[in-house]
Backbone and ligand atoms as CSV (ligand in chain L), in Angstrom:
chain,resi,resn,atom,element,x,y,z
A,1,UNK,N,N,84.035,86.455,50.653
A,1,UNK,CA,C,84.952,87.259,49.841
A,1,UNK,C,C,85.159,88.615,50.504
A,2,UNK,N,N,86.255,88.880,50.544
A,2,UNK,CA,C,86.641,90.422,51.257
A,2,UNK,C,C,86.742,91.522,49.887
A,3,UNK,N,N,85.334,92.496,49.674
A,3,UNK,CA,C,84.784,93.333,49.387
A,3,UNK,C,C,86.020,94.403,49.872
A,4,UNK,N,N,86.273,95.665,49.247
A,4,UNK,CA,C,86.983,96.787,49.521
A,4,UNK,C,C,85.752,97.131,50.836
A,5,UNK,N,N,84.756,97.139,50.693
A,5,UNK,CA,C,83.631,97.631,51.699
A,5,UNK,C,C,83.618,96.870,53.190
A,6,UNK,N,N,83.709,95.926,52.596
A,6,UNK,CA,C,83.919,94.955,53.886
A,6,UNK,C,C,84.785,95.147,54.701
A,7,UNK,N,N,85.905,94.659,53.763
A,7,UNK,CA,C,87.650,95.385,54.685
A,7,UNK,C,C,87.268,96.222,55.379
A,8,UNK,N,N,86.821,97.768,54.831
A,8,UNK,CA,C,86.434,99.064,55.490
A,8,UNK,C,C,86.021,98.739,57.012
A,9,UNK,N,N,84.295,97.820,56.451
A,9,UNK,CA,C,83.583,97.676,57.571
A,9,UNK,C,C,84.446,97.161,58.899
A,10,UNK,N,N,84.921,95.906,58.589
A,10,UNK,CA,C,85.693,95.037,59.189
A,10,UNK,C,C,86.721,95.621,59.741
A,11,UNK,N,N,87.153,96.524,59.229
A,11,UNK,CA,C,88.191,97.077,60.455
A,11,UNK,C,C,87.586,98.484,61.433
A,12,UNK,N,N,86.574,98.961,60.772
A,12,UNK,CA,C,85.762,99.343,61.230
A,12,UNK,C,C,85.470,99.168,63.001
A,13,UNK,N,N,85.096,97.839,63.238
A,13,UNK,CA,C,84.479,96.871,63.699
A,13,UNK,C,C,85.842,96.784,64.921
A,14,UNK,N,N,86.843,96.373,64.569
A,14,UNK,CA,C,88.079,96.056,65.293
A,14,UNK,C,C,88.303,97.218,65.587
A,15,UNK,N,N,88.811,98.735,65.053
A,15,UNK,CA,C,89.092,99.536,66.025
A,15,UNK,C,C,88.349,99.973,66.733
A,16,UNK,N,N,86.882,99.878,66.990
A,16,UNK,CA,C,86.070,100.261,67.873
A,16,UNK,C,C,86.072,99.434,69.024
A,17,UNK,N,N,86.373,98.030,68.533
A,17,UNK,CA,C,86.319,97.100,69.664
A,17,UNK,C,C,87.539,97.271,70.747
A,18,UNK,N,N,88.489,97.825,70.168
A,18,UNK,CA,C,89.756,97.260,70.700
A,18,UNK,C,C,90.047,98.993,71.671
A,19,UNK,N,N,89.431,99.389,71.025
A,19,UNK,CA,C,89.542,100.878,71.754
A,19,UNK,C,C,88.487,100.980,73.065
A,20,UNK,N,N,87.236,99.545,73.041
A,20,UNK,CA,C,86.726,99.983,74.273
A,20,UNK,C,C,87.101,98.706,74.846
A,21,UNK,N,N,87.785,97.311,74.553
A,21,UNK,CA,C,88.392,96.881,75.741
A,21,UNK,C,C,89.305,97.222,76.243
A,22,UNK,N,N,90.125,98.150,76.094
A,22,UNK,CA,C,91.514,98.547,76.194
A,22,UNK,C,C,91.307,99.046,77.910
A,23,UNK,N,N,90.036,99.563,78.321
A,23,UNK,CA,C,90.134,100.315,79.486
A,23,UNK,C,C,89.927,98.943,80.629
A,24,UNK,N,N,88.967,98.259,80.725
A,24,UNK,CA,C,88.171,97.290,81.932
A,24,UNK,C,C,90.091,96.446,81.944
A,25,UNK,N,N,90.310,96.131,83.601
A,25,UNK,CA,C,91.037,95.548,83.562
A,25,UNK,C,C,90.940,94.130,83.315
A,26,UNK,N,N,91.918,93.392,82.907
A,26,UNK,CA,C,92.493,92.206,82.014
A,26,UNK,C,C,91.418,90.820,83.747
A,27,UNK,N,N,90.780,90.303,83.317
A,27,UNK,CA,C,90.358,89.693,84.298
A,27,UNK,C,C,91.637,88.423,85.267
A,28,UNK,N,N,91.304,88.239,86.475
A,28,UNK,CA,C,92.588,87.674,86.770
A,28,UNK,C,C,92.246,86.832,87.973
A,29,UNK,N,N,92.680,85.925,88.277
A,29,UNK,CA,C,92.137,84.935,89.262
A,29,UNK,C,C,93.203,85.244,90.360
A,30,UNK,N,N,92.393,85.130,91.710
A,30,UNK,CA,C,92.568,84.972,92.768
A,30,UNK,C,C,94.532,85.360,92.843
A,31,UNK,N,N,94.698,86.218,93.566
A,31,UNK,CA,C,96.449,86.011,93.779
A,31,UNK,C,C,97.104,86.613,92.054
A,32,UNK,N,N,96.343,86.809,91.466
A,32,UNK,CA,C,96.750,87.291,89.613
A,32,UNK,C,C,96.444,88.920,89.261
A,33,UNK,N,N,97.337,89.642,89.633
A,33,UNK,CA,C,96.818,90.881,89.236
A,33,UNK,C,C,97.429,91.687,87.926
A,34,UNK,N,N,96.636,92.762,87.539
A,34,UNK,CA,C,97.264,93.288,86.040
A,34,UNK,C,C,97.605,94.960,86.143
A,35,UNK,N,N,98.913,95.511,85.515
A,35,UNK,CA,C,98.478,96.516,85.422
A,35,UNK,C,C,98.812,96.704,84.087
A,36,UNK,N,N,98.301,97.591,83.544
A,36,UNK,CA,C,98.192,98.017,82.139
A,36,UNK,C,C,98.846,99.096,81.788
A,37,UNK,N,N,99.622,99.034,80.670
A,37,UNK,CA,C,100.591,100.066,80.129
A,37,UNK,C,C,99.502,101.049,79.384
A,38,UNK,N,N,98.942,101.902,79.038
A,38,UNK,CA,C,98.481,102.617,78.447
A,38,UNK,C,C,98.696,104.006,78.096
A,39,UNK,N,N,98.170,104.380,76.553
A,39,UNK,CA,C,98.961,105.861,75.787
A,39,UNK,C,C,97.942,106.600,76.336
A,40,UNK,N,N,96.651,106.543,77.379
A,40,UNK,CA,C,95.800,107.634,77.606
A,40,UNK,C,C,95.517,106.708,78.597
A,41,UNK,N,N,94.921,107.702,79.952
A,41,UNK,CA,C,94.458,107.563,81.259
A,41,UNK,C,C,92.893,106.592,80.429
A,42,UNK,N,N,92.246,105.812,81.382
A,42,UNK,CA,C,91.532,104.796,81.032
A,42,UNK,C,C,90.068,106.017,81.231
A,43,UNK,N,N,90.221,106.510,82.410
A,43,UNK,CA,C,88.994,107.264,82.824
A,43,UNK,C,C,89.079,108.859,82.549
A,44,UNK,N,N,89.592,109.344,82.141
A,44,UNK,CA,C,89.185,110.980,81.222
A,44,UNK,C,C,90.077,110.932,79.797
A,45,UNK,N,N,91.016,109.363,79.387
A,45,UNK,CA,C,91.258,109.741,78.005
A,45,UNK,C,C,92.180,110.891,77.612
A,46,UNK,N,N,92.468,111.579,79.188
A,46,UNK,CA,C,93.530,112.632,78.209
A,46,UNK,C,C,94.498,112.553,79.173
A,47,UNK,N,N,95.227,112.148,80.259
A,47,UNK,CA,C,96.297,111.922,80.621
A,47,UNK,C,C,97.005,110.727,80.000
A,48,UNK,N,N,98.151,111.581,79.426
A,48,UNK,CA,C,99.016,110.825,78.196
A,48,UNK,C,C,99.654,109.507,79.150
A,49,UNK,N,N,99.759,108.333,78.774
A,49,UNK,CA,C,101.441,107.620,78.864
A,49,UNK,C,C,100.870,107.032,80.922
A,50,UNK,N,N,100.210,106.459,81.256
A,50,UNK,CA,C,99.728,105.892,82.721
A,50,UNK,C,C,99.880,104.436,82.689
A,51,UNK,N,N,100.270,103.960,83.746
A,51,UNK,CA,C,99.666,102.205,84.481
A,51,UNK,C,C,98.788,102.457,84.803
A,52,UNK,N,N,98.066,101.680,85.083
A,52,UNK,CA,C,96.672,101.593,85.517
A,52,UNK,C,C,96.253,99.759,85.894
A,53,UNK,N,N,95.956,99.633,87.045
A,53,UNK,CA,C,95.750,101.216,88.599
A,53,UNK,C,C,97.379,101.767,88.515
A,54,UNK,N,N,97.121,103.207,88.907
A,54,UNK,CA,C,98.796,103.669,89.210
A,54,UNK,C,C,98.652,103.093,90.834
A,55,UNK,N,N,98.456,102.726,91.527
A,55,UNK,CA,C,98.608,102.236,92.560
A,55,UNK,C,C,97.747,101.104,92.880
A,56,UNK,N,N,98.597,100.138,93.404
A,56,UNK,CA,C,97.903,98.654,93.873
A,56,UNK,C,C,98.103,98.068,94.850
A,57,UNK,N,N,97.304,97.497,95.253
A,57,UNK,CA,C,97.311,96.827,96.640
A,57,UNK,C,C,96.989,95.383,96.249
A,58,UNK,N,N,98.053,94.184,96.898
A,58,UNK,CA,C,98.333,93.131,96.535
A,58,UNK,C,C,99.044,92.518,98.207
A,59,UNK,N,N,98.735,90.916,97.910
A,59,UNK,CA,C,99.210,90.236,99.250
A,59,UNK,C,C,100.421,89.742,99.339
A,60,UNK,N,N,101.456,89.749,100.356
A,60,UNK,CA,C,102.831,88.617,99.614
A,60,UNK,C,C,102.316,87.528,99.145
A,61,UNK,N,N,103.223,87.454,98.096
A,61,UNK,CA,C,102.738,86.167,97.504
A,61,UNK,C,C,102.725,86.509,96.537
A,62,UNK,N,N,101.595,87.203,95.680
A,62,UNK,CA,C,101.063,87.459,94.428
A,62,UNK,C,C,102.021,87.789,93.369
A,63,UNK,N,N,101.152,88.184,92.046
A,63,UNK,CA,C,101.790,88.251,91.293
A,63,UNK,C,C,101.358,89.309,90.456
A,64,UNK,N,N,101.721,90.172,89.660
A,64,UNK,CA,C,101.298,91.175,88.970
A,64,UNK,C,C,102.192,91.083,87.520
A,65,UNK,N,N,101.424,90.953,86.682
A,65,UNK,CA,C,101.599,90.980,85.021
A,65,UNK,C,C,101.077,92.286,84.482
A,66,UNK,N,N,102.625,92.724,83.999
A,66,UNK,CA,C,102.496,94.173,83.521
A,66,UNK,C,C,101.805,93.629,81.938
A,67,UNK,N,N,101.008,94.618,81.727
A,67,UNK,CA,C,100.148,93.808,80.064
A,67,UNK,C,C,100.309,95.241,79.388
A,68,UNK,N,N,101.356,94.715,78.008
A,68,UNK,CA,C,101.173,95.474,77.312
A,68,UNK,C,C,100.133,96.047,76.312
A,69,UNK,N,N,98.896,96.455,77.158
A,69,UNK,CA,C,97.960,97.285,76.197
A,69,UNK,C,C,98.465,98.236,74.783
A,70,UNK,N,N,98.905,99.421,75.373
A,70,UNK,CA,C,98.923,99.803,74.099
A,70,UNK,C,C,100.834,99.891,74.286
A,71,UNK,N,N,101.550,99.895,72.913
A,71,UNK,CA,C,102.838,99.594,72.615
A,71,UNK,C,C,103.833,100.748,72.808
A,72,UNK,N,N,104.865,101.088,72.994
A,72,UNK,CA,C,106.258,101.539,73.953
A,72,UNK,C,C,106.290,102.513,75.126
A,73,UNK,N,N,105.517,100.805,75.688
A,73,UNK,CA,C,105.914,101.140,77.245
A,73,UNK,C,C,106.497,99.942,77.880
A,74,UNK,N,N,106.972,100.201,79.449
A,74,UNK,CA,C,107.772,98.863,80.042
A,74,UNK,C,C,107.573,99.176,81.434
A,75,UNK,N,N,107.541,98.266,82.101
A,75,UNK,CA,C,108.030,98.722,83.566
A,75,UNK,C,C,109.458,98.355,84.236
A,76,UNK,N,N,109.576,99.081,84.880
A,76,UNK,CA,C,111.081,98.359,85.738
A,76,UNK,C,C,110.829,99.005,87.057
A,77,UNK,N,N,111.139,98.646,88.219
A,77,UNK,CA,C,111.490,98.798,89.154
A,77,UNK,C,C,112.253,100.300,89.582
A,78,UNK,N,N,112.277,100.466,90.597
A,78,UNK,CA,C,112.887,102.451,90.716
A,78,UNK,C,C,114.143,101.929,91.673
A,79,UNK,N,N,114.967,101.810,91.408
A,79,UNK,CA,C,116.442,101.998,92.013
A,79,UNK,C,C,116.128,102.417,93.728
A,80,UNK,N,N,116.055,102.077,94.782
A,80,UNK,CA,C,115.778,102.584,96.311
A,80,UNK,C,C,114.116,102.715,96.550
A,81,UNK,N,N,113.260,102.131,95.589
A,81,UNK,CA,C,112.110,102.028,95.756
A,81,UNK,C,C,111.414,101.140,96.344
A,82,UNK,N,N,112.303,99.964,96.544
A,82,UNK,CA,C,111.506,98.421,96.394
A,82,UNK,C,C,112.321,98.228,97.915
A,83,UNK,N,N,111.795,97.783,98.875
A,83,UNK,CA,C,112.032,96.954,100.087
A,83,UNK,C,C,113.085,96.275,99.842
A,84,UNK,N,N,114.074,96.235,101.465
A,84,UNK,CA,C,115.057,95.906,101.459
A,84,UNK,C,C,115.257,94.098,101.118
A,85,UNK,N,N,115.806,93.672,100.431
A,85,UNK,CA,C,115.220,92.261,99.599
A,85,UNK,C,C,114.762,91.452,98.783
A,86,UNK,N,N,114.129,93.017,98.050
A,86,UNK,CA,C,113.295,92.337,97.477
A,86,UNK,C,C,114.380,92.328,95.310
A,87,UNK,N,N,113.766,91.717,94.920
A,87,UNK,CA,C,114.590,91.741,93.407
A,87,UNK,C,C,113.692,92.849,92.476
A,88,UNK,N,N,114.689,93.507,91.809
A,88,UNK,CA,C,114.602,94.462,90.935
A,88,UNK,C,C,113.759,94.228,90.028
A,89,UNK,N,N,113.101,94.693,89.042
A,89,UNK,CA,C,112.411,94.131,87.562
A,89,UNK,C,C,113.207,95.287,86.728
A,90,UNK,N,N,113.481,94.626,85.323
A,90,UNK,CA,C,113.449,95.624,84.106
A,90,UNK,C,C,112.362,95.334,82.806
A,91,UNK,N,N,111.416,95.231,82.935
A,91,UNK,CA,C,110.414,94.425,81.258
A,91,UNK,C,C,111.455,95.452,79.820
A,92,UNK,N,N,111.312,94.799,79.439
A,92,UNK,CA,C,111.383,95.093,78.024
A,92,UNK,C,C,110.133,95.987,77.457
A,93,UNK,N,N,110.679,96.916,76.504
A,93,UNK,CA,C,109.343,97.410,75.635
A,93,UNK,C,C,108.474,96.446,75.055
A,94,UNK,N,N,107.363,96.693,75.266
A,94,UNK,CA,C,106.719,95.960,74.724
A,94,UNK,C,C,106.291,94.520,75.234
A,95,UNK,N,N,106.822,94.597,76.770
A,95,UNK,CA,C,106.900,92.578,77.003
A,95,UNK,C,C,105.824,92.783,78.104
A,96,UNK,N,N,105.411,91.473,77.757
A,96,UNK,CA,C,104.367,91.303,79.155
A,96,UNK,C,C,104.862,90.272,80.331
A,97,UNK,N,N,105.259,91.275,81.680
A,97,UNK,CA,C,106.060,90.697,82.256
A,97,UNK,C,C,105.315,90.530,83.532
A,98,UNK,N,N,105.633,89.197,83.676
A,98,UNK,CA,C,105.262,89.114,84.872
A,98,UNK,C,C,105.879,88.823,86.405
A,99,UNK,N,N,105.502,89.434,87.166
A,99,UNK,CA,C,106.656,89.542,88.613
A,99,UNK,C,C,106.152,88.961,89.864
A,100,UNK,N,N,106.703,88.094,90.635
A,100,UNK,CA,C,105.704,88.099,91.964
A,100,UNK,C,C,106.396,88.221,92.987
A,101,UNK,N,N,105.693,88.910,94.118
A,101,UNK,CA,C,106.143,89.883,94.938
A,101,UNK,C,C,106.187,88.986,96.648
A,102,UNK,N,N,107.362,88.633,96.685
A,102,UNK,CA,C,107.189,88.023,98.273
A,102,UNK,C,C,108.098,88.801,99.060
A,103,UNK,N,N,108.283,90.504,99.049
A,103,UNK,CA,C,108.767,90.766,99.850
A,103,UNK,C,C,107.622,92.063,100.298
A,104,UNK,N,N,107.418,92.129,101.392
A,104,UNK,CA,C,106.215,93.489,102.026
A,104,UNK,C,C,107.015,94.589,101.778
A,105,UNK,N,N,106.183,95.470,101.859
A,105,UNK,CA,C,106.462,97.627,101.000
A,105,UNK,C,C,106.235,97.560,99.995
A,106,UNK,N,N,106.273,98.686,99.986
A,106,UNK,CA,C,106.038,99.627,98.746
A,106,UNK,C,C,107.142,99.431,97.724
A,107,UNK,N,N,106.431,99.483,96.832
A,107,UNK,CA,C,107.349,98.894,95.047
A,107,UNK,C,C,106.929,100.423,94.382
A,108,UNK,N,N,108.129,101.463,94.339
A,108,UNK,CA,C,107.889,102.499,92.725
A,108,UNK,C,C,108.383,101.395,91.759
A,109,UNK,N,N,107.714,102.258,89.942
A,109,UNK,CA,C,108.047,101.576,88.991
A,109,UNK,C,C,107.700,102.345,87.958
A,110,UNK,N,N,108.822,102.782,87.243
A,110,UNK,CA,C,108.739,103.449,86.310
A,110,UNK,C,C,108.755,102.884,84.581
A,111,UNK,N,N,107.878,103.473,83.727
A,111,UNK,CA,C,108.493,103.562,82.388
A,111,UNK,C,C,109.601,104.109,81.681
A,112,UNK,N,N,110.617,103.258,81.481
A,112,UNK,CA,C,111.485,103.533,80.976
A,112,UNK,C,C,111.417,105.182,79.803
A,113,UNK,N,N,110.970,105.135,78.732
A,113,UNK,CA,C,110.366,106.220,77.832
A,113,UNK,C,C,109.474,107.213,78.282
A,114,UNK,N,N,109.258,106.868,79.678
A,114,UNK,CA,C,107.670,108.287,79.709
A,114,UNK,C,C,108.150,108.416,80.701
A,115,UNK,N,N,109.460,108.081,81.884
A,115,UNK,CA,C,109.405,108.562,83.419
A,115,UNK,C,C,109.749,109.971,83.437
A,116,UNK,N,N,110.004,110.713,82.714
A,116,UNK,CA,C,110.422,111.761,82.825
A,116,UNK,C,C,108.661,112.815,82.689
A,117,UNK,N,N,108.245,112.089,82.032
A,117,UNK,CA,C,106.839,112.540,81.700
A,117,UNK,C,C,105.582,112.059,82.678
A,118,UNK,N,N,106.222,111.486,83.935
A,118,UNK,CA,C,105.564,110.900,85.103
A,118,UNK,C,C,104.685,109.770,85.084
A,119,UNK,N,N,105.248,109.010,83.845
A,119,UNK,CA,C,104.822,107.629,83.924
A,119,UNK,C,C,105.198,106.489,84.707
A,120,UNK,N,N,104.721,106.292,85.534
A,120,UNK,CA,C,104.890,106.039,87.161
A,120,UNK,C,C,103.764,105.640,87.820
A,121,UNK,N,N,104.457,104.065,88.758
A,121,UNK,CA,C,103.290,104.032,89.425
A,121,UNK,C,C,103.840,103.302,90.879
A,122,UNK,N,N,102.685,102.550,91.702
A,122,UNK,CA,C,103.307,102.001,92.849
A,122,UNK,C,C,103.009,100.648,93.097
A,123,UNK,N,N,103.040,99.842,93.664
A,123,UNK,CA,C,102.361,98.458,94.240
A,123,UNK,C,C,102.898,98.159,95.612
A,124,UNK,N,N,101.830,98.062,96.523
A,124,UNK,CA,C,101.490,98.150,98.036
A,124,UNK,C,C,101.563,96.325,98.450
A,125,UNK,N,N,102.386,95.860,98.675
A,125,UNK,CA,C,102.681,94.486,99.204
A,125,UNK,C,C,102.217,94.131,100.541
A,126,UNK,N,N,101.077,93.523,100.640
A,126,UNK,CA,C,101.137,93.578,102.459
A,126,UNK,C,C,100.619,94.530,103.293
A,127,UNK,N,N,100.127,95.234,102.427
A,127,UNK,CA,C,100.039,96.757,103.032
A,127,UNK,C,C,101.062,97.531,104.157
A,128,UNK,N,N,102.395,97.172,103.648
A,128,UNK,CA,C,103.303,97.526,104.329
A,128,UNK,C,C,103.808,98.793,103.708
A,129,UNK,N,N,103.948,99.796,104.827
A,129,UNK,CA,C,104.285,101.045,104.389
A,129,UNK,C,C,105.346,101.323,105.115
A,130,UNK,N,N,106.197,100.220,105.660
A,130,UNK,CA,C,107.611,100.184,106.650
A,130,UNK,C,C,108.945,101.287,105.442
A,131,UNK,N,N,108.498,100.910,104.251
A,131,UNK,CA,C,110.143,101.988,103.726
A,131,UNK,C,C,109.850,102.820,103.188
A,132,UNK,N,N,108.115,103.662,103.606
A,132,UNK,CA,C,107.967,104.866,102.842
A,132,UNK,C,C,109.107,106.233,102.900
A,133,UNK,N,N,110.051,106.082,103.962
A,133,UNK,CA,C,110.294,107.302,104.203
A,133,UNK,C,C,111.714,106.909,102.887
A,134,UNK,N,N,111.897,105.851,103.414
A,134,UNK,CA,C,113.074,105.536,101.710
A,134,UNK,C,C,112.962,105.689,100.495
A,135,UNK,N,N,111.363,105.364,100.439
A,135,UNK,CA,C,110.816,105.633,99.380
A,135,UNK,C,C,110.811,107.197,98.995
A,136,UNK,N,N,110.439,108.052,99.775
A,136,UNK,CA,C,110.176,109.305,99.349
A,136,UNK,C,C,111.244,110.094,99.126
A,137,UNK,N,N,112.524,109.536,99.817
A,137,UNK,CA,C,113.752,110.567,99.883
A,137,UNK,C,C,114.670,110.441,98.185
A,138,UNK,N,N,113.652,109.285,97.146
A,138,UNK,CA,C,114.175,109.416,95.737
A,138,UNK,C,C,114.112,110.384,95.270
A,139,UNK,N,N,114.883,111.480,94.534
A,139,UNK,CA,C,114.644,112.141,93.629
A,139,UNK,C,C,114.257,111.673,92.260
A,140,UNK,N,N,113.527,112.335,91.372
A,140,UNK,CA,C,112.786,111.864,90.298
A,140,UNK,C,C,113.062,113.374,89.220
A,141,UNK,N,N,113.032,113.290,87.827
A,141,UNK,CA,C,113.320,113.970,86.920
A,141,UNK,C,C,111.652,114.608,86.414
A,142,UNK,N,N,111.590,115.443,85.903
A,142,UNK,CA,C,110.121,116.017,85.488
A,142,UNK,C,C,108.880,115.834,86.153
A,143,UNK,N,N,107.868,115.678,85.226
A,143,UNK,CA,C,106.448,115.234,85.887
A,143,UNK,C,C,106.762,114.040,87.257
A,144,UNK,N,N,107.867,113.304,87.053
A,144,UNK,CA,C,107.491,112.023,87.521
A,144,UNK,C,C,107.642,112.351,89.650
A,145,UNK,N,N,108.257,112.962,89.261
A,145,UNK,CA,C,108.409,114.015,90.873
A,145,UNK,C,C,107.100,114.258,91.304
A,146,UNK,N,N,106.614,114.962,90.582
A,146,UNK,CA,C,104.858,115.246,91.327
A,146,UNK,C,C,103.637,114.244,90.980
A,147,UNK,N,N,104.090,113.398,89.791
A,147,UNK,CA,C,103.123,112.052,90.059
A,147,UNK,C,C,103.399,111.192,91.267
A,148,UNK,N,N,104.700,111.011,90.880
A,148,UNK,CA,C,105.066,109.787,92.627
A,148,UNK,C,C,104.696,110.732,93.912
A,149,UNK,N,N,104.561,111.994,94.034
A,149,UNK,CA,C,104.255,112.649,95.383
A,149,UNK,C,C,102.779,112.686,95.791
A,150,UNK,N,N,102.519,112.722,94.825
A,150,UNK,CA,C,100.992,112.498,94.801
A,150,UNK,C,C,100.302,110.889,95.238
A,151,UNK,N,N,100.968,109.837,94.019
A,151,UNK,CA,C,100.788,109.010,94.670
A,151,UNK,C,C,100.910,108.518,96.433
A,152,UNK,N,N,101.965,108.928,96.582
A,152,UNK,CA,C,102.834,108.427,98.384
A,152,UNK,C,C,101.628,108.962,98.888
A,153,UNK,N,N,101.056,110.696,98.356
A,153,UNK,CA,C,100.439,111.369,99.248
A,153,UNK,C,C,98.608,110.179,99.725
A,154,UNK,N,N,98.406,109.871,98.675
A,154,UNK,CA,C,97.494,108.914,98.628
A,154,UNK,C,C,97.807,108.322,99.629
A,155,UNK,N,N,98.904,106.927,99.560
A,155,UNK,CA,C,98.750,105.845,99.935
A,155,UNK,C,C,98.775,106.753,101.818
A,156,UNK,N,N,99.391,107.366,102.198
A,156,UNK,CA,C,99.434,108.130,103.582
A,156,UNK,C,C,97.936,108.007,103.934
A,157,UNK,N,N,97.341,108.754,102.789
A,157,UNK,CA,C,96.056,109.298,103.937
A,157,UNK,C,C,95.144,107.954,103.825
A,158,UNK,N,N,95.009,106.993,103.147
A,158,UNK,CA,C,94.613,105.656,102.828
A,158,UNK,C,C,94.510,104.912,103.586
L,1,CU,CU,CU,105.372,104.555,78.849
């Protein structure tokens, strides 16, 4: 019987749970990778609105499933970001989309709702860094300018 106390307990129980799987990534077999939409950075909790990893390294071939952890976020693809060839993504809010990547470079990819707020990230195909300089010559609106610079600056010294 569900007790007013119980309920309490019982949800109790669920938001604690769900607040500490939210960070460990989504487990994934061989060639299956995840990144996660999330309303707070996984590791200090206070950078608002992140993917995670914001940057990934993946083989042609693979595949990466954006997982909607926590709700209105999306990824899509950055307009002059993605290697010459390769196909665009747009996810939907809220969708868990999954993409697989058979063309080498560097993939930007923004949230639709937070890019302005530098919700932004990258995925490294091949470890090909052949269209960084294409990559970098995007202009970007707000935060998302000095998150993606930061990122590139990474993958460089990497
Ligand atoms: Cu977002």
């Amino acid at each position: 019987m569900l007790t007013r106390r119980n309920f309490i307990l019982s949800m109790g129980v669920l938001a604690g749970s769900s607040a500490a799987a939210a960070c460990p990534l989504p487990a994934m077999d061989g060639g299956e990778h995840a990144v996660m939409m999330l309303n707070a950075n996984c590791g200090d909790g206070q950078t608002p609105n992140v993917f995670e990893p914001a940057i990934l390294h993946v083989n042609v071939g693979d595949s990466v499933t954006f997982v909607p952890t926590d709700a209105g976020h999306n990824s899509a693809s950055k307009r002059g970001m993605i290697p010459e060839g390769a196909s665009p993504w747009n996810g939907a809010l809220d969708e868990r989309l999954r993409v697989t990547f058979d063309v080498p470079g560097i993939y930007g990819h923004i949230c639709l709702p937070h890019y302005e707020w530098g919700m932004v990230g990258l995925i490294v195909v091949g470890n090909d860094l052949s269209n960084l300089n294409a990559v970098k010559k995007i202009r970007h609106p707000g935060a998302a300018r000095k998150t993606f610079r930061a990122l590139l600056k990474e993958l460089e010294v990497a």
